[in-house]
GUSEMI-486809 format. One record per atom (N, C-alpha, C): residue in three letters; x negated, z negated, y. Coordinates in steps of 0.001 Angstrom, whole numbers, padded with zeros to 6 digits, always signed. Last residue first. Layout:
ALAXZY/...
END
This chain:
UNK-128968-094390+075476/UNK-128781-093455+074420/UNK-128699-094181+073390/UNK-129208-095044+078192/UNK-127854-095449+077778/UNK-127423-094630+076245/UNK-131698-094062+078708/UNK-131245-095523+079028/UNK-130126-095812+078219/UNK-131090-091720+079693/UNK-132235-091806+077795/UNK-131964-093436+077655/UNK-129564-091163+081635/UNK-128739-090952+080552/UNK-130248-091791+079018/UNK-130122-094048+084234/UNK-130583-092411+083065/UNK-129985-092672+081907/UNK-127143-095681+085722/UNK-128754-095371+085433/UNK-128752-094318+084468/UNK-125142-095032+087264/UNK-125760-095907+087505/UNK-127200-095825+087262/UNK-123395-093232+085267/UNK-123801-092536+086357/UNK-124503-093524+087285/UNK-122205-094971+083261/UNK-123623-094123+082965/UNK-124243-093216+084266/UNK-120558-096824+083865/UNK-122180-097206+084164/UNK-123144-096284+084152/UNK-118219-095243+083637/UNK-118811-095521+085285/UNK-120473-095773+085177/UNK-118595-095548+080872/UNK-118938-093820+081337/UNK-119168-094269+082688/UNK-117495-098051+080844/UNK-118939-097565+080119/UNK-119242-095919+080933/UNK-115219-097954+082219/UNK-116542-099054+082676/UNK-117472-098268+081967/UNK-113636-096639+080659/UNK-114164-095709+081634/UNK-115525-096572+082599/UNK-113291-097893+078348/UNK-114115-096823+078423/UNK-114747-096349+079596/UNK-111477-100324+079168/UNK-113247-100177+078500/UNK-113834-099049+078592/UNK-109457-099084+080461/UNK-110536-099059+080983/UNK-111970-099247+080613/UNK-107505-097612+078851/UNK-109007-096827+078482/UNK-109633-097394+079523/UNK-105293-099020+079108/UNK-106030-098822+077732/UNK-107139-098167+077297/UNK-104912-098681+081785/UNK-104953-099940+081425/UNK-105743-099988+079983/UNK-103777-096036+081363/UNK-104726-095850+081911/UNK-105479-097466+081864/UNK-101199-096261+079977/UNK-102445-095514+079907/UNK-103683-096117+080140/UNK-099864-097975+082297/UNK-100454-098244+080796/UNK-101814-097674+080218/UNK-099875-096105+084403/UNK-100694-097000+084422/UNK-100886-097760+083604/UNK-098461-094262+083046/UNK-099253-093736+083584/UNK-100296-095281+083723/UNK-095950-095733+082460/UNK-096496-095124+081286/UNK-098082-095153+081709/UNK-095248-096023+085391/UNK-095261-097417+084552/UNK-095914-096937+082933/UNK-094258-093563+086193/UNK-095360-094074+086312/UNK-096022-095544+085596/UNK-092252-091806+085755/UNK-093605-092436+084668/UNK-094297-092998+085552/UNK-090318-090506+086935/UNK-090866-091120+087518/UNK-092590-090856+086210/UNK-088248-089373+084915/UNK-088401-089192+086299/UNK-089386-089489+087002/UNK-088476-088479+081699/UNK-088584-089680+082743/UNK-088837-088796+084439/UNK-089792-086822+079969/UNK-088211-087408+079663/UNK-087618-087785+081438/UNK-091959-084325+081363/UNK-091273-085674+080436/UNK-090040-085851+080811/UNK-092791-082837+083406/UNK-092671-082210+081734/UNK-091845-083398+081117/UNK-093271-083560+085413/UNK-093021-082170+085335/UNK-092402-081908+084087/UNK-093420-086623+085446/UNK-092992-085879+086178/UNK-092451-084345+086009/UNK-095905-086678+083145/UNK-094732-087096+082887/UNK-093467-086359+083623/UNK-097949-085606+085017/UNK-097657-084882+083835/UNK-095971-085114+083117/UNK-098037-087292+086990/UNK-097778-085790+087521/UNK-097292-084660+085801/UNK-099393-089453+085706/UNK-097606-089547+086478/UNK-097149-088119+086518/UNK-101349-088613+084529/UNK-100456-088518+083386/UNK-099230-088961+084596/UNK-103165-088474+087329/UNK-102763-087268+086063/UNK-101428-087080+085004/UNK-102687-090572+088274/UNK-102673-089890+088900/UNK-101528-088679+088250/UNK-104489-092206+086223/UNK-103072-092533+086493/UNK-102141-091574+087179/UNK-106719-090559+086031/UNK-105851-090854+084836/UNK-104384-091066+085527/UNK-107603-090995+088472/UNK-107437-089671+088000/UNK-106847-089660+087015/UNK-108454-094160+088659/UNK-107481-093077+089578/UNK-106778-091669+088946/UNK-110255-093933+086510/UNK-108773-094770+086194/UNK-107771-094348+087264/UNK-112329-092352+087780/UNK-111698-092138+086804/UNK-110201-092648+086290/UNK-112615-094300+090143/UNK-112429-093109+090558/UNK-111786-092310+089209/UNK-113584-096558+088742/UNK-112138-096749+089397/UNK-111748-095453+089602/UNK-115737-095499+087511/UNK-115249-096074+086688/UNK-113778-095953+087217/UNK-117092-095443+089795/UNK-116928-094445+089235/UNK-116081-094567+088736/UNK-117180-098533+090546/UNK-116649-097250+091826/UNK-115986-096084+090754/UNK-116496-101183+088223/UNK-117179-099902+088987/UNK-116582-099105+089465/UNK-114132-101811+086732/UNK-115518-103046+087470/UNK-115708-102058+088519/UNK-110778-100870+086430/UNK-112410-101177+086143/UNK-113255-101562+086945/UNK-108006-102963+085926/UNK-108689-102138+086639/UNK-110274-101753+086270/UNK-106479-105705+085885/UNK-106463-104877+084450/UNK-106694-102951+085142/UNK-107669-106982+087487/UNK-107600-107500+086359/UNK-107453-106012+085371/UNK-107293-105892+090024/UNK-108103-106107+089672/UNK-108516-106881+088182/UNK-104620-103570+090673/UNK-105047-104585+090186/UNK-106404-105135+089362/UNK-104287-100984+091582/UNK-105548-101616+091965/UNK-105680-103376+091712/UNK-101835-100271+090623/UNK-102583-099858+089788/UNK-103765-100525+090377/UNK-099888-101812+092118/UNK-099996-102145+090648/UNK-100996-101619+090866/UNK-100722-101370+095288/UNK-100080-102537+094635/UNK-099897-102750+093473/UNK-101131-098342+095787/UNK-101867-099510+096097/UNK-101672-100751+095667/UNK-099639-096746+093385/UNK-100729-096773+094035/UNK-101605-097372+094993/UNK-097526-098295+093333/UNK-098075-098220+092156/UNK-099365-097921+092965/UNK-096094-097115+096182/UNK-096502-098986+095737/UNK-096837-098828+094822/UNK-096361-095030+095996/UNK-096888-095386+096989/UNK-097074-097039+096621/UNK-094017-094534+093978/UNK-095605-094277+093837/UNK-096476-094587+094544/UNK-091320-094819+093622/UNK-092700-096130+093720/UNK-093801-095802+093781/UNK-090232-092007+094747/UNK-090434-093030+094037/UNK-091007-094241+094363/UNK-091774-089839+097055/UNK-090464-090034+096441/UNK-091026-091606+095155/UNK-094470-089559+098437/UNK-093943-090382+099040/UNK-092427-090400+098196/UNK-095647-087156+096910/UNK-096186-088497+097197/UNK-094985-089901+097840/UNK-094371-085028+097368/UNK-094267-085921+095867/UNK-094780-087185+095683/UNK-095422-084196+099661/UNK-094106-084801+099768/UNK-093881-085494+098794/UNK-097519-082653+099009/UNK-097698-084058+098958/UNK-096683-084940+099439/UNK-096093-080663+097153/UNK-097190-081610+096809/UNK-097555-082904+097459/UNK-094889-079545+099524/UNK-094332-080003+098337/UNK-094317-081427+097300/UNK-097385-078640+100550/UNK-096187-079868+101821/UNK-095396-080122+100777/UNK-098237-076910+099192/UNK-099555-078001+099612/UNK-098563-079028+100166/UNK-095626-075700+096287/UNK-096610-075594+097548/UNK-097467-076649+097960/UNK-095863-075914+092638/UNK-095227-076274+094310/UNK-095983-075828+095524/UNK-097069-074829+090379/UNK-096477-074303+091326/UNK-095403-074811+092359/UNK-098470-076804+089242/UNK-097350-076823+088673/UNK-096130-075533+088927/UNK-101072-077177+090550/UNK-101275-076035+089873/UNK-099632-076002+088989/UNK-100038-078762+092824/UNK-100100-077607+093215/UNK-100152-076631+091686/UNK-100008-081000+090759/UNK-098818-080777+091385/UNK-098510-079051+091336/UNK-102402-081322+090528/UNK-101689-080934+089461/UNK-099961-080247+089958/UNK-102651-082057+093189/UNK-103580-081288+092378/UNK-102876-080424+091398/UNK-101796-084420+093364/UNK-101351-083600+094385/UNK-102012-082377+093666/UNK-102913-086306+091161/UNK-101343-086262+091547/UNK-100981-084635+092430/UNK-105564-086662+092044/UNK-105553-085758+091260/UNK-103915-085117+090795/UNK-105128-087988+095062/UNK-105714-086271+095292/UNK-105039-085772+093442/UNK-103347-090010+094041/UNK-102425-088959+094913/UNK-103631-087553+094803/UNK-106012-091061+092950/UNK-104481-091034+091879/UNK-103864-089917+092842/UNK-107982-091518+094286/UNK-108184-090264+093169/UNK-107011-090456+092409/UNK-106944-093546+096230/UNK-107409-091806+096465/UNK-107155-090734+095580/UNK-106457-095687+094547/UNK-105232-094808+095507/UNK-105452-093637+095804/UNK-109522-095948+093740/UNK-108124-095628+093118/UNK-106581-095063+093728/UNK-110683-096403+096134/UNK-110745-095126+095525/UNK-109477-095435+094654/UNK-109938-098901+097462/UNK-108992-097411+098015/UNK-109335-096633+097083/UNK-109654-101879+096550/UNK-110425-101067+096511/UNK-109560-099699+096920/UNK-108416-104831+097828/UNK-107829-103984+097161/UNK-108928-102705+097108/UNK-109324-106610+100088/UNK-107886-107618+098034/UNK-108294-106172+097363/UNK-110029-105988+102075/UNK-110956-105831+100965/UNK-110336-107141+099484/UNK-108930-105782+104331/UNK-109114-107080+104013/UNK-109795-107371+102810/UNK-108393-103024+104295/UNK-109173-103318+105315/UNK-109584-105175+104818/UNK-106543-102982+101906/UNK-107733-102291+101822/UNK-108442-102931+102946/UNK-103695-104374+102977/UNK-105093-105044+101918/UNK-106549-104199+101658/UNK-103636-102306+104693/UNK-103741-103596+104977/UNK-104850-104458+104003/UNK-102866-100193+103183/UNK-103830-099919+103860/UNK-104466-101400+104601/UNK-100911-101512+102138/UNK-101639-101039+101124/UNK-102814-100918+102287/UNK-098234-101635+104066/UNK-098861-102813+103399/UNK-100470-102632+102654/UNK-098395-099155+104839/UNK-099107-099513+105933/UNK-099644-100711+105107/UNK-097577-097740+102391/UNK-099083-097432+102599/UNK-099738-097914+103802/UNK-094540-099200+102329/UNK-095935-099545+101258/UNK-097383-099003+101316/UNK-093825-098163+104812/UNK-093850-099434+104485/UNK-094930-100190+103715/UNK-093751-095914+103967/UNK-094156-096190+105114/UNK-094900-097211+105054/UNK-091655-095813+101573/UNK-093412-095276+101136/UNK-094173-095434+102728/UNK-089113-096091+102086/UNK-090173-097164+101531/UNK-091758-096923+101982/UNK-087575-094003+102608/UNK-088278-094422+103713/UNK-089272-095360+103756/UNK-087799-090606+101645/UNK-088000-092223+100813/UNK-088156-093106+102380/UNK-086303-087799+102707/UNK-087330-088837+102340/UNK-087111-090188+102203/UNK-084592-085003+100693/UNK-084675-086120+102279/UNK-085324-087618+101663/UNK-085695-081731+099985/UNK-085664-083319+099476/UNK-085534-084346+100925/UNK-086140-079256+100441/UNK-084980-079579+100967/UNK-084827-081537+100757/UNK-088514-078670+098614/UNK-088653-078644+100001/UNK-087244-078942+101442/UNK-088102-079794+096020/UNK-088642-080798+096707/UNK-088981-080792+098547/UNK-085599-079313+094161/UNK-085825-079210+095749/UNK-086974-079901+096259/UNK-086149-079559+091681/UNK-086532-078260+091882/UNK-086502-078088+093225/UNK-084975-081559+089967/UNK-083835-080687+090859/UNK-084787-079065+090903/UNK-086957-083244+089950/UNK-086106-082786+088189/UNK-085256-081458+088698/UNK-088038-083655+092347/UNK-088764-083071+091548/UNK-088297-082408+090074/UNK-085991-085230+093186/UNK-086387-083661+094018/UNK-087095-083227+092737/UNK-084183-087243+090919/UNK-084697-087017+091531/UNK-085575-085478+092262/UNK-080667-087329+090346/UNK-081734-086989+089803/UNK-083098-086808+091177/UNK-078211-087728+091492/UNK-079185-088761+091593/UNK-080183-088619+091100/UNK-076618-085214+090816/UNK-076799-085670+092148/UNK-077481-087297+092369/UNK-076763-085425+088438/UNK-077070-084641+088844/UNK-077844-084820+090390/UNK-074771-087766+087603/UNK-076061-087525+087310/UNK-077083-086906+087991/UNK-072683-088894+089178/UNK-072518-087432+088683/UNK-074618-087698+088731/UNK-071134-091874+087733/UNK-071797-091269+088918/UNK-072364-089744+088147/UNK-069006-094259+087495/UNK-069056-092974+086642/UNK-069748-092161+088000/UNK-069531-097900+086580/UNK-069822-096761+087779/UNK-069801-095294+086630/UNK-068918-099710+083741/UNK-069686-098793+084379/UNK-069064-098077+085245/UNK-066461-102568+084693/UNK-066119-101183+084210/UNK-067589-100728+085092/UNK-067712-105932+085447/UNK-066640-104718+085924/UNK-067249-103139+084648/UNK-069314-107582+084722/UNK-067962-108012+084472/UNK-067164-107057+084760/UNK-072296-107010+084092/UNK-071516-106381+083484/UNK-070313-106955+083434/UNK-073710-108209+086288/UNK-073313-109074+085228/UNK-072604-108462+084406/UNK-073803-106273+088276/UNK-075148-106881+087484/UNK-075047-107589+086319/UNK-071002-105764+088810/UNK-071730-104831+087822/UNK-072832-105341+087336/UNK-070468-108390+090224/UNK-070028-107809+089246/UNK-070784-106832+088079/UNK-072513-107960+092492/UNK-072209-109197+091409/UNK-072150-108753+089945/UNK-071457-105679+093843/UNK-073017-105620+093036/UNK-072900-106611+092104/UNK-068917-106534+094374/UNK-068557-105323+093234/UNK-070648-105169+092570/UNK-069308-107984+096057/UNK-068744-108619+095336/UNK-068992-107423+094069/UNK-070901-106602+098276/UNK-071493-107735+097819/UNK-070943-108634+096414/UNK-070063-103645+097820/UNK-070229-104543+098183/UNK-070900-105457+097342/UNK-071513-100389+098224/UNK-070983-101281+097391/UNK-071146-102575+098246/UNK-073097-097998+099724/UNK-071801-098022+099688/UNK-070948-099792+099071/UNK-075439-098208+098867/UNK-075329-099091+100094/UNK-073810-099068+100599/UNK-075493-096832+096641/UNK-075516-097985+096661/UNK-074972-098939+097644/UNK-075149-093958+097090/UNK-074532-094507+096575/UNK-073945-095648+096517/UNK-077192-092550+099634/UNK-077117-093621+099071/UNK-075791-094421+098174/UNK-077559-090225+100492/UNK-076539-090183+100693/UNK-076723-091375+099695/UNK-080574-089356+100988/UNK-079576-088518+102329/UNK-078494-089443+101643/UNK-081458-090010+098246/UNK-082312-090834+099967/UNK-081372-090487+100967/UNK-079552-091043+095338/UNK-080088-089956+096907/UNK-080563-090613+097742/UNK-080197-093269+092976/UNK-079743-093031+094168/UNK-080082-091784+095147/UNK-081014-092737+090131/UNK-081933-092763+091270/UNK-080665-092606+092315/UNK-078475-093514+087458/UNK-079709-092150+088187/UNK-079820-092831+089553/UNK-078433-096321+085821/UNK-077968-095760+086782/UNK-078717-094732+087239/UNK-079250-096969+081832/UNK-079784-096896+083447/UNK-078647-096021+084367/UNK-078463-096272+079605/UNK-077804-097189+080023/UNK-078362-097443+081807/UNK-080613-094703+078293/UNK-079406-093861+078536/UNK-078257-095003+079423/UNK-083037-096651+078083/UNK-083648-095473+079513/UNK-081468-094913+079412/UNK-083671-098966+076973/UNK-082158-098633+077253/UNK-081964-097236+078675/UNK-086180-098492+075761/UNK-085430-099404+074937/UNK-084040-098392+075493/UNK-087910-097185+078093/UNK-088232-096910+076496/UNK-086617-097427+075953/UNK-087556-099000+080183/UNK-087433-097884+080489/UNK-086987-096742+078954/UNK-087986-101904+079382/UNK-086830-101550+080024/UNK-086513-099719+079513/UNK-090457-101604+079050/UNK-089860-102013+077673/UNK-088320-101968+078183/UNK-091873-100732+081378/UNK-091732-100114+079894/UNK-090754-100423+078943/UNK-091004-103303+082667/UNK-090825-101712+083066/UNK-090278-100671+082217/UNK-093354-104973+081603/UNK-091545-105343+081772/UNK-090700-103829+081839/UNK-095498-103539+082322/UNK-095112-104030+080692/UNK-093755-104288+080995/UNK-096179-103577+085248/UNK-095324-101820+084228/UNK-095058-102386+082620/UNK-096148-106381+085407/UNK-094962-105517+085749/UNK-094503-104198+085473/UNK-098776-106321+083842/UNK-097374-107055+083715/UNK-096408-106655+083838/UNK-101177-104470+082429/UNK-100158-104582+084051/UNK-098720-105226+083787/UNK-103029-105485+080203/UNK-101842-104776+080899/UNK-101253-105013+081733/UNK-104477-107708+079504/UNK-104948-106129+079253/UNK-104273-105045+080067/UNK-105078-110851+080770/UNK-103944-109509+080258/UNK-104865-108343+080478/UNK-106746-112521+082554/UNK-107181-111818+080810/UNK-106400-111063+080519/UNK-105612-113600+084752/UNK-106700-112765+084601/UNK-107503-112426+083231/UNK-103564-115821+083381/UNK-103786-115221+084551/UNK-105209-115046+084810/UNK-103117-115702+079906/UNK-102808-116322+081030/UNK-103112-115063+082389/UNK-103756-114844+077531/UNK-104321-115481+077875/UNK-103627-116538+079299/UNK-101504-112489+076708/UNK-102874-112692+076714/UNK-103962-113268+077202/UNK-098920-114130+077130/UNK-099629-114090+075069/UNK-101421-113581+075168/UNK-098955-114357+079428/UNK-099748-115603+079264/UNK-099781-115087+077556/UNK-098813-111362+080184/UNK-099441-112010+081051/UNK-099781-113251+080182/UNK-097228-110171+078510/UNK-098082-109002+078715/UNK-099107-110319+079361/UNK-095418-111745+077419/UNK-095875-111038+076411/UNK-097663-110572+077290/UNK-094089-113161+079384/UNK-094409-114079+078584/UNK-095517-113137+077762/UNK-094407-111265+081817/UNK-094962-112968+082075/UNK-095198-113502+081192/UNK-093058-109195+080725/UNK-094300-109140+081827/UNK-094845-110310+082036/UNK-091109-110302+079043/UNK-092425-109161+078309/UNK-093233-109098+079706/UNK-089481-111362+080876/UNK-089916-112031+079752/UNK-091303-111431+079375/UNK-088606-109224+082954/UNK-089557-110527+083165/UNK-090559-111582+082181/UNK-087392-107868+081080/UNK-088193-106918+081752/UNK-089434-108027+082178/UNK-085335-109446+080699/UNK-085838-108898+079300/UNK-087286-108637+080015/UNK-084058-110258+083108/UNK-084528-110874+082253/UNK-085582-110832+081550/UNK-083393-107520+083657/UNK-084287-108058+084447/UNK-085047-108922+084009/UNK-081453-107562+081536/UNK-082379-106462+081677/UNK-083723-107023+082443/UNK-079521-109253+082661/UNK-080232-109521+081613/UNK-081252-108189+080902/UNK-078346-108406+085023/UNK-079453-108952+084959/UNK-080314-109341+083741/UNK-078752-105020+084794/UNK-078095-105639+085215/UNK-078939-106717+084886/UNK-079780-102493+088319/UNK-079943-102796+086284/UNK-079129-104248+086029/UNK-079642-101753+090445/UNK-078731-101822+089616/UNK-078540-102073+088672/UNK-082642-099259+090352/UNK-081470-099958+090441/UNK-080245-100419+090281/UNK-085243-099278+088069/UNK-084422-098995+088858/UNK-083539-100072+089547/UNK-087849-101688+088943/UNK-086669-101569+087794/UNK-085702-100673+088757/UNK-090281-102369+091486/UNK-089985-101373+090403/UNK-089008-101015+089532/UNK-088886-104285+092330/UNK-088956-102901+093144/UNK-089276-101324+092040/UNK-088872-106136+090900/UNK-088038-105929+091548/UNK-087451-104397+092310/UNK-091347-106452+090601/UNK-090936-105713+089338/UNK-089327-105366+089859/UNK-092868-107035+092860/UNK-093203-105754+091983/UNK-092206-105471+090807/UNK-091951-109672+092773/UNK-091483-108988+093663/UNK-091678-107138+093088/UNK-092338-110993+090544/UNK-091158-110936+090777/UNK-091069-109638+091530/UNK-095455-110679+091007/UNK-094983-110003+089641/UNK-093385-109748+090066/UNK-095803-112257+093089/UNK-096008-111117+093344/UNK-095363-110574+091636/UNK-094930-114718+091854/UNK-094238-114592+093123/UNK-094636-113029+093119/UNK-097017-115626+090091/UNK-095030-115035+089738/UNK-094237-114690+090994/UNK-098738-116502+091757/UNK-099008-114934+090704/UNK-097308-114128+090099/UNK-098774-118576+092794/UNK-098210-117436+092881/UNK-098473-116285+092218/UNK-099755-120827+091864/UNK-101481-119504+092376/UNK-100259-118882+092718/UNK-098445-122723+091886/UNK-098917-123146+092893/UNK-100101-121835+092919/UNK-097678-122713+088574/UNK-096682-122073+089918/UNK-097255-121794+091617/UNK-100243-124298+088025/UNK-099670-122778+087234/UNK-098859-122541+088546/UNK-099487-127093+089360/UNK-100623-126066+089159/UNK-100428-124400+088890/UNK-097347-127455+088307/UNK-097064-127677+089815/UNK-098268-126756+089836/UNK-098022-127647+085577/UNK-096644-126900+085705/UNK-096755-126530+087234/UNK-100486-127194+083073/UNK-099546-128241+084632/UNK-099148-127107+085485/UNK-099837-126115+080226/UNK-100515-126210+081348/UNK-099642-126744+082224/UNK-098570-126020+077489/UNK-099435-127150+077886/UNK-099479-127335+078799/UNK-096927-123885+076937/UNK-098689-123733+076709/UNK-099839-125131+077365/UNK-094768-124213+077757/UNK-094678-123973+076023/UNK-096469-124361+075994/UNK-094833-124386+080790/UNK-094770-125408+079503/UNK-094894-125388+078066/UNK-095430-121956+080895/UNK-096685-122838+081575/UNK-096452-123980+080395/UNK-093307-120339+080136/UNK-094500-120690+079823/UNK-095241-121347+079845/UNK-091419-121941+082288/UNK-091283-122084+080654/UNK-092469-121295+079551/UNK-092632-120875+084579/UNK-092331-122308+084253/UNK-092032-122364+082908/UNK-092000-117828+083795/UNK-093380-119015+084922/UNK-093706-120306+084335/UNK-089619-118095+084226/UNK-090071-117906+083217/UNK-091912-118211+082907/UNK-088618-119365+086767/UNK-087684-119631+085567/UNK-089165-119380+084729/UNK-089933-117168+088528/UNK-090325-118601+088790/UNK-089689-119031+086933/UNK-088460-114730+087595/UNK-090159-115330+087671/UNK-090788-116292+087513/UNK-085924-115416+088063/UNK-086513-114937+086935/UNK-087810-115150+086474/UNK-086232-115434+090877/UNK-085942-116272+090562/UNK-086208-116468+088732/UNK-087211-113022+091589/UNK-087496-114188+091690/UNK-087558-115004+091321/UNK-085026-110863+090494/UNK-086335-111267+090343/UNK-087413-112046+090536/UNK-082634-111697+092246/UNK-083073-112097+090851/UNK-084182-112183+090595/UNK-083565-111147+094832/UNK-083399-112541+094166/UNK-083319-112843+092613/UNK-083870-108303+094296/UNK-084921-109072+094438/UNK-084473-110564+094243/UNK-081415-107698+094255/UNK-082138-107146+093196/UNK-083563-108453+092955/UNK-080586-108341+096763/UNK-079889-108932+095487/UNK-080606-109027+094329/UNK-081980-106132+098376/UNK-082589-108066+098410/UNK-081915-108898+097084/UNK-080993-104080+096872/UNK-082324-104346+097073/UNK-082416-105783+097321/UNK-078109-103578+097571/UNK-078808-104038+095920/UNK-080089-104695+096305/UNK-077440-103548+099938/UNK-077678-104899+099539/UNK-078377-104999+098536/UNK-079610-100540+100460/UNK-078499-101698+100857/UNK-078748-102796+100042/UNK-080865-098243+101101/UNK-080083-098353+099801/UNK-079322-099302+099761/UNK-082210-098647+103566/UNK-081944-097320+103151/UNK-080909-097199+101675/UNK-083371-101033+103917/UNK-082289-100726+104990/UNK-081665-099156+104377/UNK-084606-101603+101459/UNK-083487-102153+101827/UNK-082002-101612+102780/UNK-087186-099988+102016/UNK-086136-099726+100640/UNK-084557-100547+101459/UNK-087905-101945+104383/UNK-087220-100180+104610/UNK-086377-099593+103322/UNK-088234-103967+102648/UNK-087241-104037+104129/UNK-086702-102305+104512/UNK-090114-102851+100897/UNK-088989-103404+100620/UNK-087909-103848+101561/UNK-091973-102721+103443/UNK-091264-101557+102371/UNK-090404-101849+101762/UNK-093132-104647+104200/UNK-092183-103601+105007/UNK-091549-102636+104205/UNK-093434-107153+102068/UNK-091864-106870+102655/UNK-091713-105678+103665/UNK-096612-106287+101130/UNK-094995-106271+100430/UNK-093742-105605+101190/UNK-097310-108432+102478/UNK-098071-107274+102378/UNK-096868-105972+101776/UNK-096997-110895+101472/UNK-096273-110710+103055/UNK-096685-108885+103276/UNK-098056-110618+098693/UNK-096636-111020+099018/UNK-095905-110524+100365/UNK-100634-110804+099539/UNK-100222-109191+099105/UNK-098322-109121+099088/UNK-101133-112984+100445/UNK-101417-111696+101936/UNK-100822-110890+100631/UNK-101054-114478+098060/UNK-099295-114509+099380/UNK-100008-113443+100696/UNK-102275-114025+096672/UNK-101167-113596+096098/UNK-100111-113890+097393/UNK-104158-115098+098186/UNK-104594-113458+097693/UNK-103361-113235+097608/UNK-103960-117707+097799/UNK-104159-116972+099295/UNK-103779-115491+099182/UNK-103942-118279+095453/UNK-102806-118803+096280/UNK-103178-117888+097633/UNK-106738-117989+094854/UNK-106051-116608+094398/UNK-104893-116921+094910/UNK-108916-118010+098064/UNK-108505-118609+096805/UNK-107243-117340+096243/UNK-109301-116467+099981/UNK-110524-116321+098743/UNK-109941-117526+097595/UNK-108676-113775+102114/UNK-108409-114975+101365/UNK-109280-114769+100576/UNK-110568-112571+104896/UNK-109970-112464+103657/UNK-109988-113679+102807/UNK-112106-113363+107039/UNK-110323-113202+107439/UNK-109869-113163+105655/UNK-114300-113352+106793/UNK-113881-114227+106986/UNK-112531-114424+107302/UNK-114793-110916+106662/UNK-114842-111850+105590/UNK-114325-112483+105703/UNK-114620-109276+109266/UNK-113205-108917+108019/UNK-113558-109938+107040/UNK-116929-110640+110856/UNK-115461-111373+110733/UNK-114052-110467+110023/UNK-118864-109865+109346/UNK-118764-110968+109413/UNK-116938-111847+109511/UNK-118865-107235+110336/UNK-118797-107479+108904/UNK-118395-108919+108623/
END
């Protein structure tokens, strides 16, 4: 017991760079599977971060070398990087960075008072605003992307070339298709449940929530009529594997208590699998963990009540 403590960071500069290095196998496997966009993608987002990081810190007074020095924009960059489809261009990224750092993260206070998950706030306001101007999901068997060069990604990020005319269809994801048992796999989601399982053993990160998001995810699934290998193949398409250990167990905008987490699991879980089957959106998950961001007061109060007697809490 002694020595997993003593291995875990305890300043938040520490926290934010084991979840940073925690990160790159998956985004190295996204990479090797979709191509340049991905690290391209990611420099922007970086760099965006830092940029906007810094022009908060200053609008709000705070010391500038200080503020930059917890990294907190270092993990937001990288999460949101991974999260924005692909290909978006950059002033999207922009937009997406602004509302996660300026709106969602320092209008509410700063770092550890936001109500909302930064990076599904950038997400959202991407996803909602210009969802008909997005590129469809790349294929996992036949990557679009990794086709392009280094000059023609430039280009399109900056809107200097003519939109890509891509057949929709064939970038829709298994689950909009109806294949999910012919679907060829994500190779990310390796990556992100060895990073995830990492911070769990180092105790950054609580597991029930990852649990009760894929069991109540896989659940719904089944009663959608997929099969049990369908179901949990649905696990591993998208970001969900990184929402599920890397956004949604954020301890800020998460609940206090076991129960409490086990509920905010089942929410997030619930409304991805709902969005998924029935919604606009391919994915939701960035909805899903809104959601679920907006009822943690509640679900702290209902966690407590399974703590002590109901005549206690009357």
């Amino acid at each position: 017991m002694r020595l997993v403590r003593s291995r875990r960071p305890d300043s938040v500069r520490g926290i934010m760079a084991t979840i940073s290095l925690a990160l790159i196998p998956g985004t190295l496997l996204h990479a090797m599977q979709f191509g340049a966009i991905v690290w391209l993608q990611t420099g922007w987002c970086l760099l965006l971060a830092l940029l906007t990081e810094a022009l908060c810190l200053r609008l709000r007074n705070r010391p500038l070398l200080l503020g930059l020095g917890d990294l907190s924009w270092l993990v937001c960059g990288l999460l949101l990087a991974r999260a924005l489809p692909l290909l978006v261009p950059v002033w999207m990224m922009a937009l997406a960075m602004l509302t996660a750092l300026g709106l969602a993260k320092h209008s509410g206070g700063g770092l550890g008072r936001n109500r909302l998950n930064p990076a599904m706030a950038g997400l959202a306001v991407v996803a909602i605003c210009f969802h008909q101007l997005l590129y469809p999901a790349p294929d996992p068997q036949f990557p679009w992307t990794a086709e392009l060069t280094l000059e023609e990604l430039l280009l399109l990020e900056w809107q200097l070339a003519a939109r890509l005319e891509i057949d929709a269809l064939s970038g829709a994801t298994p689950l909009k298709t109806g294949l999910l048992d012919t679907a060829a796999p994500y190779l990310s989601w390796i990556g992100y449940l060895a990073g995830g399982l990492m911070l769990t053993l180092l105790r950054l990160i609580r597991i029930e929530i990852p649990l009760a998001m894929m069991a109540s995810s896989v659940s719904l699934c089944m009663l959608a009529g997929h099969t049990l290998n369908e179901s949990l193949h649905s696990l591993s398409l998208g970001g969900y594997l990184l929402t599920a250990f890397f956004i949604a167990t954020d301890p800020v905008t998460s609940p206090d208590n076991r129960s409490a987490r086990i509920l905010f699991g089942i929410t997030v879980g619930a409304v991805t699998e709902l969005i998924r089957e029935f919604g606009l959106y391919a994915d939701g998950l960035c909805f899903a963990v809104l959601t679920a961001n907006l009822l943690v007061p509640h679900f702290n109060r209902l966690g407590a009540r399974f703590h002590r007697p109901w005549y206690q809490t009357a």
